[in-house]
KOLDRENPA-624660 format. One record per residue (C-alpha): residue in one letter; residue number from 0; x, y, z. Coordinates in Angstrom, 3 decimals, padded with zeros to 6 digits. Layout:
   residuo   num         c1         c2         c3
         A   NUM          X          Y          Z
...
This chain:
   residuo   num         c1         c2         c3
         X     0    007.805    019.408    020.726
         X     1    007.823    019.689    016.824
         X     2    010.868    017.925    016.125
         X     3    009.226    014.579    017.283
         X     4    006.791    014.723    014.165
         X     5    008.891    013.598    011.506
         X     6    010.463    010.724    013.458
         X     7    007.402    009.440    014.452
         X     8    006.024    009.255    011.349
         X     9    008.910    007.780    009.728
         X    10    009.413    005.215    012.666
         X    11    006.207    003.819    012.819
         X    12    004.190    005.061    009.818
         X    13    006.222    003.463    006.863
         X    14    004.401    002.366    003.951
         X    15    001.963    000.297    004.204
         X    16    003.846   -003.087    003.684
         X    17    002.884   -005.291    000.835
         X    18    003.387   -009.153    001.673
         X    19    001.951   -008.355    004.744
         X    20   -001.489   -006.804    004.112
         X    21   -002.476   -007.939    000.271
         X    22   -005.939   -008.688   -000.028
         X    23   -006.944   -006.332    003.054
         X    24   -005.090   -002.913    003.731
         X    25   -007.772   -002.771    005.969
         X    26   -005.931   -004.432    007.804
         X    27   -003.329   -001.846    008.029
         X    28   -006.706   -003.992    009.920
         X    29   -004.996   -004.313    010.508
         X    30   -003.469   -003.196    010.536
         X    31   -001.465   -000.932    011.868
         X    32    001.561    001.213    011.176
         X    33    002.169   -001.479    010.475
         X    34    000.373   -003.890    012.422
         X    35    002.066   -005.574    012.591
         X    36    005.100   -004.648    012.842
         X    37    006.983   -003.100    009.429
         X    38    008.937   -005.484    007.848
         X    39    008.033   -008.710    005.480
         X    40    008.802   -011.286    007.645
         X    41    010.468   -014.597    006.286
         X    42    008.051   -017.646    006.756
         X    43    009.484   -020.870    008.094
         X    44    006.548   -023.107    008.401
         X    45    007.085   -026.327    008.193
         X    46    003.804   -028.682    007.687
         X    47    006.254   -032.058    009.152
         X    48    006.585   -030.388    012.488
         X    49    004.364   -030.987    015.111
         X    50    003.120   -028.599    018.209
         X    51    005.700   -030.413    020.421
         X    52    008.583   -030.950    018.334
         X    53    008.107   -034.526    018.674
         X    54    008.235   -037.419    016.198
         X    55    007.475   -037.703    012.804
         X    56    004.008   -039.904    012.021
         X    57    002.842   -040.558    008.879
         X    58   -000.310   -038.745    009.411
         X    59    002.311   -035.612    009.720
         X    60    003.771   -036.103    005.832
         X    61    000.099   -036.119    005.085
         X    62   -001.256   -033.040    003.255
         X    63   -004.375   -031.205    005.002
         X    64   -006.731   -028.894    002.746
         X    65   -009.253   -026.439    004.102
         X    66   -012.054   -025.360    002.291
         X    67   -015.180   -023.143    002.959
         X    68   -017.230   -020.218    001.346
         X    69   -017.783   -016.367    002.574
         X    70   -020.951   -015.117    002.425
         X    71   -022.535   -011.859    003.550
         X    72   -025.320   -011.513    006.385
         X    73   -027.894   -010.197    003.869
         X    74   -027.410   -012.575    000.898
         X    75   -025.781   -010.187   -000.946
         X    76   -023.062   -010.480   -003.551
         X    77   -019.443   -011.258   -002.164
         X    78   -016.768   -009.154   -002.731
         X    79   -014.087   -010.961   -005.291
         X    80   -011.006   -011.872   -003.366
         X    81   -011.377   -011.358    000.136
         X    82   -008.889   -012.135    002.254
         X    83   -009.070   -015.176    004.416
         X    84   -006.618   -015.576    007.459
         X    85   -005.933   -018.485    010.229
         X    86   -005.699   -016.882    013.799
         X    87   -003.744   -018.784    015.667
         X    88   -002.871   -017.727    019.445
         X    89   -004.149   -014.608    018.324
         X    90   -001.509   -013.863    015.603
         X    91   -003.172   -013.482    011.184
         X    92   -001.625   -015.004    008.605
         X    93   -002.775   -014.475    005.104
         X    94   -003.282   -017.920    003.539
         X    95   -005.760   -017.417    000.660
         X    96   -008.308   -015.345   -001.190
         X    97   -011.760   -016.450   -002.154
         X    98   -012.730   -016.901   -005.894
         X    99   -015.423   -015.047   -007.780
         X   100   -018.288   -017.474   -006.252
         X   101   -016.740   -016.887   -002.118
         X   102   -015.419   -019.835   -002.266
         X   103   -011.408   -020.207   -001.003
         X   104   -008.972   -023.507   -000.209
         X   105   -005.533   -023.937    001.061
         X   106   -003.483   -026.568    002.323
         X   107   -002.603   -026.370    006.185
         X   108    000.976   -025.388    006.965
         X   109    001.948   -024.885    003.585
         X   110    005.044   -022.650    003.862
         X   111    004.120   -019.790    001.317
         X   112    002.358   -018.018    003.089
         X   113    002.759   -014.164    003.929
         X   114    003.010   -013.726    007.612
         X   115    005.029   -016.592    010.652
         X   116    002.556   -016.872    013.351
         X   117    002.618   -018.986    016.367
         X   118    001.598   -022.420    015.558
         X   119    004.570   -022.509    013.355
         X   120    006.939   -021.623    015.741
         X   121    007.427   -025.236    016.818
         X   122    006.452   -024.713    020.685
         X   123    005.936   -027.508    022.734
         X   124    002.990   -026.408    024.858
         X   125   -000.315   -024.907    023.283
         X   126   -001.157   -021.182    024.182
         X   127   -004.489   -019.962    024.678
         X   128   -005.813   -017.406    022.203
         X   129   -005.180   -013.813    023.443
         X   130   -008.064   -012.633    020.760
         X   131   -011.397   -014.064    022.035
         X   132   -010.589   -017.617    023.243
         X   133   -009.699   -019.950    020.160
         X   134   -009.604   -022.849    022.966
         X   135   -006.673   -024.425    025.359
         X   136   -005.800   -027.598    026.161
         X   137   -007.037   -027.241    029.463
         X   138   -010.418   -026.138    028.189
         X   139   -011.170   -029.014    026.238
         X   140   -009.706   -031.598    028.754
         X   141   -006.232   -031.576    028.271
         X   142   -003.361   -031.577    025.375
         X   143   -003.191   -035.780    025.756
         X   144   -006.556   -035.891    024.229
         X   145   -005.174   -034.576    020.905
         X   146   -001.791   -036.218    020.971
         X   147   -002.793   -039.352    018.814
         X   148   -003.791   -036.356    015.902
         X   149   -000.299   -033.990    015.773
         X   150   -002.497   -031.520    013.379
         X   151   -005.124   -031.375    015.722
         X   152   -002.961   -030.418    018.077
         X   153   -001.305   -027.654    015.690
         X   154   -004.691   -026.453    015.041
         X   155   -005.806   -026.505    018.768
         X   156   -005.921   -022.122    019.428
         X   157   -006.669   -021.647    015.928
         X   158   -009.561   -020.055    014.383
         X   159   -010.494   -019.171    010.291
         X   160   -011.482   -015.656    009.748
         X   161   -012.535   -013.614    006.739
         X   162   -010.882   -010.220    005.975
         X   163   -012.140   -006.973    004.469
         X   164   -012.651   -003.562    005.087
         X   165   -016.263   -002.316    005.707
         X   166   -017.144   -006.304    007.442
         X   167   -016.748   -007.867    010.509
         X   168   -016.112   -011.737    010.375
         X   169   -017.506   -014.724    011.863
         X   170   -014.446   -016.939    012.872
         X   171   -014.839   -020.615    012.417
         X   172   -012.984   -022.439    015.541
         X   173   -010.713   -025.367    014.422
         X   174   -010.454   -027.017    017.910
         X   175   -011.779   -029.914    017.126
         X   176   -010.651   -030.543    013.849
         X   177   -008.684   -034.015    012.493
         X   178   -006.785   -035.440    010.078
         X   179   -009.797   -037.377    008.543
         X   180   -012.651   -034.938    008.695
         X   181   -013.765   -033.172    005.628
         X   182   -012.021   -030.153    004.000
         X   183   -014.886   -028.096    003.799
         X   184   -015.282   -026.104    007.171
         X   185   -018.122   -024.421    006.320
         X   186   -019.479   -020.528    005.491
         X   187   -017.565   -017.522    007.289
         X   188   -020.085   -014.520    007.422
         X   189   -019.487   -011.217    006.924
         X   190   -021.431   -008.499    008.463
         X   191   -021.554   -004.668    006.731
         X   192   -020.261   -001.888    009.635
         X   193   -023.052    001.079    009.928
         X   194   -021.053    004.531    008.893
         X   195   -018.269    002.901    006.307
         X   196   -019.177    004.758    002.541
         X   197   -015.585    003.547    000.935
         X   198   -014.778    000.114   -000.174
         X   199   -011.578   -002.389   -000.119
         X   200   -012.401   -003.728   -002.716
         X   201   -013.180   -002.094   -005.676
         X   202   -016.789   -002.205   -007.701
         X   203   -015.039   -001.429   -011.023
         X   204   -012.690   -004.140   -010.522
         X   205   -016.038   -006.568   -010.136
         X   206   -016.492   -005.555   -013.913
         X   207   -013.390   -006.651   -015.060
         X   208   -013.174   -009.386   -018.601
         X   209   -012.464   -012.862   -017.613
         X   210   -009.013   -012.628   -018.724
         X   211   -007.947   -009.729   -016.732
         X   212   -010.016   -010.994   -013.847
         X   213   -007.681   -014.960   -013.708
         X   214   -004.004   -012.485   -014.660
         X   215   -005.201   -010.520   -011.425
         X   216   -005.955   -013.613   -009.156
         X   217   -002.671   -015.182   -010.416
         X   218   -000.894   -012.331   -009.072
         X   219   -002.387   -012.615   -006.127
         X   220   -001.333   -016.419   -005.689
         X   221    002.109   -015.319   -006.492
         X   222    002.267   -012.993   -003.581
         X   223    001.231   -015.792   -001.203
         X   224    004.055   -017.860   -002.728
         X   225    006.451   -014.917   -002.336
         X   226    007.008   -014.088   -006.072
         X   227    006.559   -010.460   -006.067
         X   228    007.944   -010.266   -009.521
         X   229    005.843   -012.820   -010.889
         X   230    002.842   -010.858   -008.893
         X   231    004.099   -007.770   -010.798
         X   232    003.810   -009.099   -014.402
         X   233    000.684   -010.484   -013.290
         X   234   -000.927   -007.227   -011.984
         X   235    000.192   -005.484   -015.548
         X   236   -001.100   -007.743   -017.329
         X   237   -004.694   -007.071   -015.700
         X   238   -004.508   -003.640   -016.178
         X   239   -003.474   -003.404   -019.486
         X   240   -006.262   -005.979   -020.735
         X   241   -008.938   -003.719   -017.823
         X   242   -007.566   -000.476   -017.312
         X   243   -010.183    000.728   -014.833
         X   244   -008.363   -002.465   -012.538
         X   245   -008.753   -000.572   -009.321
         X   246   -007.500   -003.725   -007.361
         X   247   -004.955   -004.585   -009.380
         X   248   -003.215   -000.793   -009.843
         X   249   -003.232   -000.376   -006.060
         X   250   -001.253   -003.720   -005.575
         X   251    001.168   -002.975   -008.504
         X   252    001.770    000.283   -006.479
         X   253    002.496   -001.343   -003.582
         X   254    004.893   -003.833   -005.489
         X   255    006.773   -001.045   -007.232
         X   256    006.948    001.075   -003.731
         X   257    008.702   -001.747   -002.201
         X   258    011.067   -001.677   -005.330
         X   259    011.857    002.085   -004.176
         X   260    010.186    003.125   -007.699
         X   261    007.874    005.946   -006.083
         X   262    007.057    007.745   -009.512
         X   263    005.648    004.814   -010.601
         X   264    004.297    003.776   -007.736
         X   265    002.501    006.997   -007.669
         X   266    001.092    006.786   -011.113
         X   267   -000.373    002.963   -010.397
         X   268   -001.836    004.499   -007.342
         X   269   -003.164    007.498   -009.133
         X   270   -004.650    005.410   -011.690
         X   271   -006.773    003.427   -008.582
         X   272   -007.968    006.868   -007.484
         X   273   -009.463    007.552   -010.722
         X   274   -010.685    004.154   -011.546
         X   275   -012.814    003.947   -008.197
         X   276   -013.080    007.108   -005.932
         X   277   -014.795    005.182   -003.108
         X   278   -011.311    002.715   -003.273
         X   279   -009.646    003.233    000.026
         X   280   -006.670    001.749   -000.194
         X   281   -005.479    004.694   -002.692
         X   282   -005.457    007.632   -000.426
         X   283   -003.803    005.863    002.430
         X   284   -001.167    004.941    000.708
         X   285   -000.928    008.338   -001.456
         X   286   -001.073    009.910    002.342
         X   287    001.261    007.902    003.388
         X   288    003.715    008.461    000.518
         X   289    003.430    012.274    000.544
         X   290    003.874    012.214    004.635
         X   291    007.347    010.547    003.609
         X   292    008.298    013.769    002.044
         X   293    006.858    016.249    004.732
         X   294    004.397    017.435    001.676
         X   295    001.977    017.845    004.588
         X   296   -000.803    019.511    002.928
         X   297   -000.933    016.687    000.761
         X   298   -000.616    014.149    003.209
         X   299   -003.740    015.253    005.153
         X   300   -005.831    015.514    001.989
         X   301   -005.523    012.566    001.029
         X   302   -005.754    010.981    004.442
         X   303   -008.327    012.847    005.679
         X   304   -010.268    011.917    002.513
         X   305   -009.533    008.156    003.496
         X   306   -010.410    008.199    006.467
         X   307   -013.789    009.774    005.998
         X   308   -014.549    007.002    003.621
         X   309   -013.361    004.390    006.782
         X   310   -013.371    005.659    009.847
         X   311   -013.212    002.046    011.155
         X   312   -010.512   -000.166    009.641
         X   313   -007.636    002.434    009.180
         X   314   -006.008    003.022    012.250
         X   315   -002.467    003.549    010.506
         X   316   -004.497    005.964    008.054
         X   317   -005.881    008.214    011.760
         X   318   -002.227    008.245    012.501
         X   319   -000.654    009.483    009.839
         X   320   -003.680    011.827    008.864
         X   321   -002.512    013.243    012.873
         X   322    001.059    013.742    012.361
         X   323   -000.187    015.615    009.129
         X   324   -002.726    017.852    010.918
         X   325    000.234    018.270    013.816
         X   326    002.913    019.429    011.396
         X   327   -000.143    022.176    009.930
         X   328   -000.970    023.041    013.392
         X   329   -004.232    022.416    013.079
         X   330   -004.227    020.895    016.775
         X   331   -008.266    020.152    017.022
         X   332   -008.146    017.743    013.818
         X   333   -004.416    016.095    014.775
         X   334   -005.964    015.459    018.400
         X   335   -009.760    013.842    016.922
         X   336   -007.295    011.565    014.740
         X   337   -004.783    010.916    017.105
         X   338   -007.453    009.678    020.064
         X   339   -009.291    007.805    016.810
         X   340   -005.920    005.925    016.022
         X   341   -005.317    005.104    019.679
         X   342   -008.807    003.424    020.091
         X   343   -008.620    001.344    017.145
         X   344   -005.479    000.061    018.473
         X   345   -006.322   -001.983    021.418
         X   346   -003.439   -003.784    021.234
         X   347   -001.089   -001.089    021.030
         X   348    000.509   -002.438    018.105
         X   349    001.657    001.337    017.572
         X   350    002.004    003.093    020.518
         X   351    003.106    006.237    019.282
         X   352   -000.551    007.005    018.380
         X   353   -000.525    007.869    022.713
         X   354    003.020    009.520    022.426
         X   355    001.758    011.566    019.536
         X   356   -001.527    012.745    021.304
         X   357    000.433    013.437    024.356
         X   358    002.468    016.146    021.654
         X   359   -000.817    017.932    020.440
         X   360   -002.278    018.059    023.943
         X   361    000.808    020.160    025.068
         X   362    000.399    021.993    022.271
         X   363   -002.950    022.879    023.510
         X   364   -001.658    023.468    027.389
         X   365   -003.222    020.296    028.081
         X   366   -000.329    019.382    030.238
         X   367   -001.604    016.991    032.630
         X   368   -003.057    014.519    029.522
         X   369    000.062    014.962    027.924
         X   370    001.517    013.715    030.907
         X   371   -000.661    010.545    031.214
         X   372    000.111    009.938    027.632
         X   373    003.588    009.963    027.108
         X   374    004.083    008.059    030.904
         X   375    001.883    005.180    028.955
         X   376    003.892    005.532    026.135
         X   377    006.881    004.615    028.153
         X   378    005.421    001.757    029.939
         X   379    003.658    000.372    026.581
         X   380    007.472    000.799    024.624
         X   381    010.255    000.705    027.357
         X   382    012.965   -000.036    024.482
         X   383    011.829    002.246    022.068
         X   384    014.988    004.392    020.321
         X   385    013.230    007.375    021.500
         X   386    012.756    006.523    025.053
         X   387    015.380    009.133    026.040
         X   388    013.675    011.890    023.933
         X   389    009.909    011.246    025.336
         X   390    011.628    011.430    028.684
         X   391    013.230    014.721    028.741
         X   392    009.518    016.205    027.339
         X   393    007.845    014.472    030.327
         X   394    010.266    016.411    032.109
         X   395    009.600    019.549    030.167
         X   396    005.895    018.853    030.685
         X   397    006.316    018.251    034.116
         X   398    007.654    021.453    034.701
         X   399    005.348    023.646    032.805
         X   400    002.416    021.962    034.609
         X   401    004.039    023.268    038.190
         X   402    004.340    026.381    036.324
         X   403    000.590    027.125    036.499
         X   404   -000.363    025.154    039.733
């Protein structure tokens, strides 16, 4: 069963990705291995095209800017640049981080952003939301009611959400929004989750001088415009006018491990580590590297170490910290992280968490749960590469498990 560790890590447990989770590794919240998905994807949003592919008004050349302010349940101070993302049919995209006072504002459709998601896709019927019910056309009386605003139309199964680690957000519904009403939608509020010591954002970073504080937010700005080398400079610049920059090191890891620069990668990260212990981000992506290289021991103490500061918004950090305990043999831990992984994936973004636990529970003669896990596995991914493989264990399992009947 062994020789599935290694590709399962390497096939689904890839470095966290950048572009696709600045502002929020939490949401590897997202995040997944990667939740999405893997790869950067391309953006071609386009703010002239309307839900139906229809004509051109001039209400559709028209800029639209949203605006609003996070706050926190209690009335406590906001975390500097959290991330704030438009679900639309149940797909994030990153489209801005709020400033030092909560506040954030973008312009709607604006095609630097980080992640394609469905209302840019051009279809010409509106979806309903597959994560809590955004709205349909049916629910609100019908698609003809919006047709004489094309943006309300766009905007129709979309919702604003905050995101951070250690919060859950309050989503503001844009149903009902037009061309002519205000920018400001309002406050999103965050609310703390019982049982999460770490951070995703750093304190340390809160302390940082003025200058070092607008180099850091410029970087940021240039990821959302797809400038990673502009985001770079920026992110050095922070930390060489604040080196405790928690924030800022982590990303400028992240940049320089997409570059294929690991030593450097693993000094910026290092230097996170030591600037804020209770960082997150950090270990899961130290974890991560170090699982790259088999350096198991490594891998799990740095993951294990992240995930005790998060058990909640991590689930690519369970994973990997399971394949880790796996490759050690220490069955127990990989199976508590493993079933940990799987249930903050509902969505099965990375189904290998099941194919994985289905490995450790043979490993502990659990055969018939290995065989419920790795038959889901194959329903859940019928086109995996590995398809072939997980069937022949089923079959091994199988047979062991009419070997002790």
């Amino acid at each position: 069963m062994k020789d599935s560790a290694l590709f399962l890590l390497l096939g689904a447990v890839a470095t966290v990705n950048l572009m696709a989770q600045v502002g929020g590794t939490g949401g590897m919240g997202g995040t997944t291995p990667t939740t999405g998905g893997g790869g950067q994807t391309s953006v071609q949003a386009n703010p002239n095209l309307g839900s139906g592919g229809g004509a051109r008004g001039a209400d559709m050349s028209r800029p639209i800017y949203i605006s609003g302010k996070v706050v926190i349940e209690d009335g406590s101070a906001v975390p500097q640049n959290v991330t704030i993302q438009r679900v639309c049919s149940g797909i994030p995209k990153t489209v801005a981080y709020t400033d030092s006072n909560g506040r954030f504002n973008f312009r709607w459709g604006d095609g630097n952003m980080i992640l394609t998601d469905a209302s840019d896709a051009g279809s010409g019927s509106a979806r309903s939301s597959s994560s809590g019910g955004f709205g349909s056309s049916q629910s609100a009386g019908g698609a003809n009611v919006l047709a004489t605003d094309p943006f309300a139309s766009r905007m129709m199964n979309c919702a604003l959400r905050a995101s951070v680690a250690g919060f859950t957000s309050d989503t503001i519904n844009l149903f009902n929004r037009r061309t002519a009403d205000s920018p400001d939608v309002g406050m999103i509020v965050l609310h703390r989750i019982a049982g999460v010591e770490g951070s995703s954002v750093s304190v340390t970073s809160m302390m940082a001088p003025k200058e070092a504080k607008k180099a850091y937010e410029h970087g940021l700005q240039s990821l959302l415009k797809n400038k990673p080398t502009d985001a770079a400079k920026d992110f050095e610049k922070a930390v060489a006018l604040y080196p405790k920059y928690a924030d800022a090191w982590v990303n400028l890891g992240k940049l320089r491990l997409e570059r294929q620069s690991v030593e450097p990668a693993r000094a910026a990260l290092m230097k996170a580590m030591e600037s804020d212990p209770n960082l997150v981000a950090p270990y899961v992506e130290l974890g991560l590297l170090a699982a790259k290289d088999a350096k198991w021991e490594e891998s799990g103490k740095y993951l294990d170490r992240a995930v005790e500061l998060d058990p909640v918004d991590f689930p690519q950090a369970w994973y990997a910290d399971a394949v880790a305990n796996y490759n050690l043999k220490k069955y127990d831990a990989a199976e508590k992280s493993a079933r940990a992984a799987v249930k903050l994936d509902p969505r099965h973004a990375n189904p290998r968490s099941g194919y994985l636990l289905g490995l450790v529970l043979a490993e502990k003669q659990d055969y018939a749960g290995a065989a419920a896990e790795l038959t889901t596995y194959m329903k859940l991914a019928p086109n995996a590469p590995d398809l072939a493989q997980a069937r022949d264990q089923l079959r091994q399992i199988e047979k062991l498990m009419g070997g002790t009947k």
